[in-house]
N, C-alpha and C positions, 0 to 999 in steps of 0.2 A: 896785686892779683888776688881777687876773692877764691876760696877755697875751702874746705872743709877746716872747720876752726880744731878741732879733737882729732887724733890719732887714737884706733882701738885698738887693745893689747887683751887679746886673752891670755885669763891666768889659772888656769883650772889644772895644767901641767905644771910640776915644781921646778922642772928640768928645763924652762924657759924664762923662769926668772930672773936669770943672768943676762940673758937676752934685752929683755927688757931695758933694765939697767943702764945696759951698757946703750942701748939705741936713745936712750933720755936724756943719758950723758953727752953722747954726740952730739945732737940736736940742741941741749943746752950749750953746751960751747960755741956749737956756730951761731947759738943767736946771741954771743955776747958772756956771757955768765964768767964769772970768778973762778979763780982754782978753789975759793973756801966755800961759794956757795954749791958749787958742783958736787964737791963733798958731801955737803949737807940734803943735796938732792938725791944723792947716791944714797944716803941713810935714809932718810923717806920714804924710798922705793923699796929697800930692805924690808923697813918696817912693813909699809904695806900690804905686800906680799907675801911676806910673814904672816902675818895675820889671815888674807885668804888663805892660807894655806892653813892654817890651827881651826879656823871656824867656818869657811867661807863654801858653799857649793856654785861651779858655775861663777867664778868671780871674772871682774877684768875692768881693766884700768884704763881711761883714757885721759892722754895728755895732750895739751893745748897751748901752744904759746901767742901772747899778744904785747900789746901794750896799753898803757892809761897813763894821760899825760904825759907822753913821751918816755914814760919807763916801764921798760918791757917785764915781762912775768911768764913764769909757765903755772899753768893750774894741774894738778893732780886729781883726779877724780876714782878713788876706790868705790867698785858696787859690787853687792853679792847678793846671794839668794840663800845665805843662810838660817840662821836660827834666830838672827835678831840677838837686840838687848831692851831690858825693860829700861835698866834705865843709864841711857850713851854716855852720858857727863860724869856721873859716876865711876866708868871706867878708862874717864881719862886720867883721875889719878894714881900716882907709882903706888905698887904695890896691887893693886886691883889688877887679879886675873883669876881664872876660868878654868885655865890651861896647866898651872902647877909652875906655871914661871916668874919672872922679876914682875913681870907688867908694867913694864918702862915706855911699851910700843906707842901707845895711841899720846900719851903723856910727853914722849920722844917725839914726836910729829907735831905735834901742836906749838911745843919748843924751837923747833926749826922754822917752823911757817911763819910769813908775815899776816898770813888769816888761814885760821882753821876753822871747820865747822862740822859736824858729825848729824847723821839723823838716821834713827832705826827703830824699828817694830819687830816686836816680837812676833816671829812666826813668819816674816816678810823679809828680812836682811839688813844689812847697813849700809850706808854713804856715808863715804869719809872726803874729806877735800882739802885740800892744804895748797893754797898760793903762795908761792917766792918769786918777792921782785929781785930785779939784778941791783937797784940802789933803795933805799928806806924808804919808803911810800910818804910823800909831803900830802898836809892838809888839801883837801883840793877846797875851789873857791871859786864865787859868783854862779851860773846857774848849774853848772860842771858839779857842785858841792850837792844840788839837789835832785840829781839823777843817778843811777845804779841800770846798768845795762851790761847782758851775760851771756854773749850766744854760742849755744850748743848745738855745733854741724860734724856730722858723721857721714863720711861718704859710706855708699853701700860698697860689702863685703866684697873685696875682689877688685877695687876699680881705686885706680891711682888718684882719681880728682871726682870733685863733689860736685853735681847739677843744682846740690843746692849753695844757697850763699845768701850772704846779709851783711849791708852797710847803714852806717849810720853820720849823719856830719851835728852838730851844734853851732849856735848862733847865740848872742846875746838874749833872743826872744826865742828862737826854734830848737826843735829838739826833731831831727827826720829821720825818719828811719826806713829801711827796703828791705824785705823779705822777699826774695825771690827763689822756685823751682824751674829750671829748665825743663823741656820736654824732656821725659827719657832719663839717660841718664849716661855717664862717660865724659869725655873730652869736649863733644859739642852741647850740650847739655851747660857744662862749666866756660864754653864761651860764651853761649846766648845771656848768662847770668854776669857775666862780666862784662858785657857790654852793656847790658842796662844799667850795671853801676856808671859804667863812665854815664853813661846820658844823666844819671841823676847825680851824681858829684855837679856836675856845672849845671843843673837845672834851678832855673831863678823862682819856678813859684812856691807859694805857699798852701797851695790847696793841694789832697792827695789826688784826687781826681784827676785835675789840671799838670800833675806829674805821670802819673798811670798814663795819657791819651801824650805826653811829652816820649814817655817812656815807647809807646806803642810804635810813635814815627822812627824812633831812632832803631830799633831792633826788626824794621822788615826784613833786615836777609842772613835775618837767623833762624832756628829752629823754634824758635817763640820758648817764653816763661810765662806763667802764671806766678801772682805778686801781690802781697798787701802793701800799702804807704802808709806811715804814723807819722803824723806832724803832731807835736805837744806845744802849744803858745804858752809860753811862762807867764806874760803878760794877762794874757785873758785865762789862766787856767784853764785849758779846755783841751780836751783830745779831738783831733779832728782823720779819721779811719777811710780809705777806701779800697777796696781790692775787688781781684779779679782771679778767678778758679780758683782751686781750692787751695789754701792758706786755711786754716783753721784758727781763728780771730780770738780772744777771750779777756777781758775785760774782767778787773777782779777788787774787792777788798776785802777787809777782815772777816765777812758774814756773808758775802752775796760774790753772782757771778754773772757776768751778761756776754752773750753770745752777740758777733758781730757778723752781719750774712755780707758775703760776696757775689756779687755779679759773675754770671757764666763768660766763659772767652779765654782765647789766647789772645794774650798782648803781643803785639807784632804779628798777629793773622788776623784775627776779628775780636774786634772789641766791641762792646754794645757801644750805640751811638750817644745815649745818656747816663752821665755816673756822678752821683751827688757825695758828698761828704755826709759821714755820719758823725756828729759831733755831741759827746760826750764828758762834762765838768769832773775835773779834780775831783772834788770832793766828795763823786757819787763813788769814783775809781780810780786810784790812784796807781795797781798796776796792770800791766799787760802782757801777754802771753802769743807769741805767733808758732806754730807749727805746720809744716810740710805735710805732704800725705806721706811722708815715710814715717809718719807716728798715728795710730790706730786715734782718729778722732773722736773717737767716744771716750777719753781722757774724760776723771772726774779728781778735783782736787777734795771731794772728801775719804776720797780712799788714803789716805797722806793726811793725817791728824794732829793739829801745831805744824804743819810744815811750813806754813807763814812765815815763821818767825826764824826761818833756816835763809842764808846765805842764796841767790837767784840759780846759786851753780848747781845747789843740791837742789833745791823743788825740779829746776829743767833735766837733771838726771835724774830725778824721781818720774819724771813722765817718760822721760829716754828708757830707764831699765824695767817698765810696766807696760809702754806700748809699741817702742818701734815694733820695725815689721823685718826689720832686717833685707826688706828683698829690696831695698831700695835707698835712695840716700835720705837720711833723717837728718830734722833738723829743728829744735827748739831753741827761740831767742826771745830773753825774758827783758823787761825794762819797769823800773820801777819809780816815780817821782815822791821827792818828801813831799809832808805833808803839813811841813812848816813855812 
């Protein structure tokens, strides 16, 4: 079942950080988790929260559990709108604090995590992130080792399930991916997008196109979604793009950014009758960027300076906590190819 990959927790009340806690707990345990990592997850969220709480305006936390490679993770994503730090890494080590305390917090999380990452500007706030798998993250290998894909779905405020969603499958040569918005938003909205995934889980082509006009027959008697497709050829290095209404497309490397246009339509009510692939080499762009309209598409990744070099979780929560819109389900799903 596709759904909203993040759970929002606002944390601006101190008097719900218990709360929290204890709903991360739950949810960690029924998806498996240890009595010693659960622990360890329980301290994380402390810390956390702690911390909005000593520096943070406006914080809140959202959590996400998946899996890679068959072993599952929850991700932790702290954002706030405080005061920044000049300089983040600095104050991961013990003894560094602000506040007049141990400043064990951020030092204490990064200890726990099996990946942690931080990113903050002064004057703009911090992201913190810390992933725990439920077993020790093995080497991954063959084309699985040259891919990094991260998606961040936030149903909108108020509504148990997300219109928007995103799958992804791997081939020895392909790398596919679907970004779909249902019409609207709620329960029908989250089936129209689920059932494109089934059409594209068993879908045999290779072109995005030729899956989009796949996708189109299989969802007549839904509400329709708007969708981009990402096919990446390991073999030919090459990214190969196509979509339909708005999906906000972005194509990115270290220096440069290219905008990908979509075709007007609802898939599964009218589709234009011609839709070509847009194909795009490795080596001009090696990563990608899809967003819903639940996030203000005037996103600019040089507002976010060095955040290249940050974790896929933190850049897509760096655009999550500057543009959603809130009135609507958001959703950023970042995917990234080496470039070895």
């Amino acid at each position: 079942m596709v759904d909203a990959t993040h759970i929002r927790f606002l944390a601006s009340d101190r008097s719900y950080f218990q709360v929290i806690k204890k709903d991360v707990h739950l949810r960690a345990k029924t998806a498996g988790f240890d009595e010693k990592k659960l622990a360890e997850i329980d301290l994380i969220i402390a810390e956390l929260t702690s911390n909005l709480h000593k520096y943070a305006a406006d914080g809140e936390i959202l959590a996400g559990f998946s899996e890679e490679s068959g072993n599952g993770y929850l991700e932790l994503i702290s954002i706030d709108r405080g005061e920044g730090m000049n300089n983040p890494h600095k104050m991961i080590e013990d003894g560094i604090s602000t506040s007049n305390t141990l400043g064990t917090g951020l030092g204490c999380i990064k200890r726990l995590s099996d990946k942690f990452d931080i990113y903050s500007l002064k004057g703009w706030g911090t992201i913190v992130l810390s992933r725990i798998y439920q077993k020790k993250p093995e080497p991954r290998t063959g084309v699985a080792a040259l891919l990094d894909i991260r998606p961040l779905v936030v149903a909108m405020p108020g509504q148990d399930k997300s219109g928007d969603g995103s799958f992804y499958k791997i081939t020895d040569q392909y790398f596919k991916l679907l970004v779909a918005d249902g019409l609207g938003h709620g329960p029908e909205a989250n089936h129209a997008v689920n059932e494109a995934v089934n059409a594209f889980r068993s879908c045999p082509y290779h072109s995005p196109a030729e899956i989009l006009k796949h996708l189109h027959l299989s969802i007549k008697h839904t509400r329709g979604i708007v969708a981009t497709v990402v096919v990446f050829d390991f073999l030919a290095k090459k990214w190969k793009i196509a979509g339909v209404g708005n999906i906000t497309t972005r194509l990115s490397n270290f220096l440069d950014i290219k905008n990908q246009m979509s075709y007007n339509g609802i898939i599964g009510h009218n589709m234009p009758r011609f839709i070509d692939d847009q194909e795009v080499a490795l080596e001009d762009y090696h990563q990608i960027t899809l967003c819903s309209d639940g996030m203000n598409s005037r996103w600019e990744w040089n507002k976010f300076p060095g955040i290249n070099r940050c974790d896929l979780s933190i850049q897509a929560a760096a655009i999550y906590k500057d543009f959603a819109r809130q009135t609507d389900d958001m959703s950023v799903v970042m995917a990234k190819i080496s470039l070895r």
